[in-house]
NUROTI-870700 format. One line per 2 residues: number of its first residue (from 1); for each residue y, x, z of N, C-alpha, C. Coordinates in steps of 0.02 Angstrom, whole numbers. Example, Ala and Ser with C-alpha at 12.3 -4.5 7.8 and 13.67 -1.06 7.14 Angstrom:
1	-284,660,390,-225,615,390,-165,660,390 ~ -112,642,354,-53,684,357,2,645,394
! end
This chain:
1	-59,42,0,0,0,0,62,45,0 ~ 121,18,-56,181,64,-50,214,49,16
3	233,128,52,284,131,120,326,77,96 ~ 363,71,69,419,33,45,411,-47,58
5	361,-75,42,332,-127,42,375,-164,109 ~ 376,-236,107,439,-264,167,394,-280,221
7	316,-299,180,248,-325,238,234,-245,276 ~ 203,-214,222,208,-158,271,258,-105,319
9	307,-113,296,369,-101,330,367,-154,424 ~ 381,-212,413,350,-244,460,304,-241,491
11	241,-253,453,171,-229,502,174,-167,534 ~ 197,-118,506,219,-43,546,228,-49,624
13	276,-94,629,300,-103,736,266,-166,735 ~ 286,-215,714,235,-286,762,161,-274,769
15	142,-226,724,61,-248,743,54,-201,801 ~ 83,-158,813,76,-125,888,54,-151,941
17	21,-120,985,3,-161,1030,50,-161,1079 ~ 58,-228,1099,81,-243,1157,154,-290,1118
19	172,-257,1062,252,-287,1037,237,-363,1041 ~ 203,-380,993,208,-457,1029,215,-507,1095
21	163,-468,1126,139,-480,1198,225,-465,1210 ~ 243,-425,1213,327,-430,1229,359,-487,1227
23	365,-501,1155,417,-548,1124,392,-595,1143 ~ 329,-617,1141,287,-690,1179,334,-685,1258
25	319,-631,1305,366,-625,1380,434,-662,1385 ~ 453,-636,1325,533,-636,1313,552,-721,1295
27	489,-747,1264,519,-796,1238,518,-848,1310 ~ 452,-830,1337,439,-888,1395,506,-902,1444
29	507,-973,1443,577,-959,1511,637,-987,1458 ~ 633,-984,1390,681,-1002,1346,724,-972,1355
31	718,-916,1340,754,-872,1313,815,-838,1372 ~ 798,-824,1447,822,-816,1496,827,-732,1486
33	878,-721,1515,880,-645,1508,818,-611,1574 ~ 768,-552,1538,718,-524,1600,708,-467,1605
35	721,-448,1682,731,-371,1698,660,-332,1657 ~ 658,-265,1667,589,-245,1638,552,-232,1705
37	576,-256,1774,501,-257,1812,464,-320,1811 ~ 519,-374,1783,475,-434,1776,430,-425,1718
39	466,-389,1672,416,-397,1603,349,-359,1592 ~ 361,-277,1666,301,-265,1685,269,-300,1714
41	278,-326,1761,214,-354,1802,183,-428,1747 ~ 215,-475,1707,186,-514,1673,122,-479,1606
43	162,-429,1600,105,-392,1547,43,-335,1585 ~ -8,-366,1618,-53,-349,1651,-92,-286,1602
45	-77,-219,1636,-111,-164,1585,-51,-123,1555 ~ -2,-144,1547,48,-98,1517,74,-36,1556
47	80,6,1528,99,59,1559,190,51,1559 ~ 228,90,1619,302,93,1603,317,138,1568
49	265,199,1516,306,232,1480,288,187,1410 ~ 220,154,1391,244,108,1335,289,41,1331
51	287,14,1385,340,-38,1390,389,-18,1383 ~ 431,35,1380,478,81,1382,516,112,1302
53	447,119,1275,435,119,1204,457,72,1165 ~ 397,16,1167,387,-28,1137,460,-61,1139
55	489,-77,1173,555,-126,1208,620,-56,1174 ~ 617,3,1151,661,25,1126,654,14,1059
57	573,11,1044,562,-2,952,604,-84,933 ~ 593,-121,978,606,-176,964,677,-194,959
59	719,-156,1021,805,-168,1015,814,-135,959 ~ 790,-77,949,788,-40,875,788,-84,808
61	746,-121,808,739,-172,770,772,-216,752 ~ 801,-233,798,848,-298,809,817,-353,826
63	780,-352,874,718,-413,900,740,-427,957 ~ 762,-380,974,783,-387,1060,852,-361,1092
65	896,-374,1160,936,-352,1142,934,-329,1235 ~ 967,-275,1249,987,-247,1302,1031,-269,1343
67	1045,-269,1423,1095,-272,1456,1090,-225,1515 ~ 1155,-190,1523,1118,-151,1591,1184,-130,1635
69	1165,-180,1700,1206,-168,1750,1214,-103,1801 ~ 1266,-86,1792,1284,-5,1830,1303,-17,1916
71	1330,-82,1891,1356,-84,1976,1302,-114,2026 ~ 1232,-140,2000,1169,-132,2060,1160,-55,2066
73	1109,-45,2133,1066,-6,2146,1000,-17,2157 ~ 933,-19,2112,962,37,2048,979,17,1988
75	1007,31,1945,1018,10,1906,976,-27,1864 ~ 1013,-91,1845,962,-150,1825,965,-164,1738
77	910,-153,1693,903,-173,1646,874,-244,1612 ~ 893,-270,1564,880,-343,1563,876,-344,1480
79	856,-374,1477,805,-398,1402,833,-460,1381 ~ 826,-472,1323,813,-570,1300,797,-553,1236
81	793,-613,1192,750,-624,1118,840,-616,1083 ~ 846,-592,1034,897,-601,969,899,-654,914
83	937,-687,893,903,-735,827,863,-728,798 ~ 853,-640,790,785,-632,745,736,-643,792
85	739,-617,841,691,-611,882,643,-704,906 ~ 696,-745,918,673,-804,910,656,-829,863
87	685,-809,800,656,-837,710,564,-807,727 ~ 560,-741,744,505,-724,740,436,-768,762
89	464,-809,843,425,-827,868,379,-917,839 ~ 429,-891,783,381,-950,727,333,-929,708
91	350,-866,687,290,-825,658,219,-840,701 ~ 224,-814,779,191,-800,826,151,-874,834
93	201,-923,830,156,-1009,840,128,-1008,780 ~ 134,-985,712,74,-996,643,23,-941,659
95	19,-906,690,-44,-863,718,-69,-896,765 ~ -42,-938,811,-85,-964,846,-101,-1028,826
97	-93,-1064,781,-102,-1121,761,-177,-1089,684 ~ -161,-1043,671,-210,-1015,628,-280,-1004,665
99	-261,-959,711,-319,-921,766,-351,-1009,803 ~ -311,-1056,802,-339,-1111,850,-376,-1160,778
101	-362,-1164,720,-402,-1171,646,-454,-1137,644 ~ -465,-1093,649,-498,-1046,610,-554,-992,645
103	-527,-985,715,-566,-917,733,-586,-950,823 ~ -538,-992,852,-553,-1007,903,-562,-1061,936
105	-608,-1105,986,-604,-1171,1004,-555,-1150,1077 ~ -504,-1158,1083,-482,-1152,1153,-431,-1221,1168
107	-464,-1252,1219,-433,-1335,1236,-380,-1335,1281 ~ -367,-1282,1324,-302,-1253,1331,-238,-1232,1275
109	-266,-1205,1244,-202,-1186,1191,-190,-1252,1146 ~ -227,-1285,1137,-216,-1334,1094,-169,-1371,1103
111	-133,-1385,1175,-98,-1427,1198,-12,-1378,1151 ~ 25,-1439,1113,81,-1419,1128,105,-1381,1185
113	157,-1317,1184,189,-1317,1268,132,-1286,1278 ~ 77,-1250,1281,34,-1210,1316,53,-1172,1355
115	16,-1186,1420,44,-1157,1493,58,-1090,1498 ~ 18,-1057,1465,-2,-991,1475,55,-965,1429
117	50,-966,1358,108,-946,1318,151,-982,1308 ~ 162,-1050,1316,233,-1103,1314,259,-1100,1223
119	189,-1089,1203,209,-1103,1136,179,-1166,1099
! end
């Protein structure tokens, strides 16, 4: 496949692991701004030097966007979704509406509003 390509250009950072699992975090809560110890402890397994990563590839991107207060101790960083970043999470409900077609019976997810992902 040509580098150039806009799919593979894309697939390059989202298929990463964990980037979604992000932007899924980010979205829950509607779109509330969230420190990154909340967004560690919801992503069970992540390390803080890839969450660290991943969450710079993504502001990088323009998926996500930064805030960071100087006047706490310690200093507090905060997250939320970007327009793109919410356009995306259409994407994320036709994968799961595919994966719930096609590959999985799960009677939890099926529900509109699913508890777990609120998608």
């Amino acid at each position: 496949m040509n580098k150039n390509c806009s799919v593979y250009k894309t697939a390059s950072f989202i298929c990463k692991k964990w980037t979604m699992l992000i932007l899924l975090e980010l979205y829950r809560g509607k779109g509330e701004w969230k420190r990154y110890s909340h967004i560690k402890t919801k992503l069970n397994g992540i390390t803080p030097k890839m969450l660290s990563a991943r969450l710079k590839e993504l502001k990088g991107e323009g998926m996500i966007k930064k805030r960071v207060d100087v006047n706490t101790f310690p200093i507090r960083s905060e997250y939320c979704l970007t327009k793109t970043g919410k356009d995306f999470i259409k994407i994320i409900k036709s994968i799961k509406e595919w994966t719930l077609k096609w590959k999985t019976k799960n009677t939890d997810c099926e529900k509109n509003d699913c508890e777990m992902c609120e998608l």
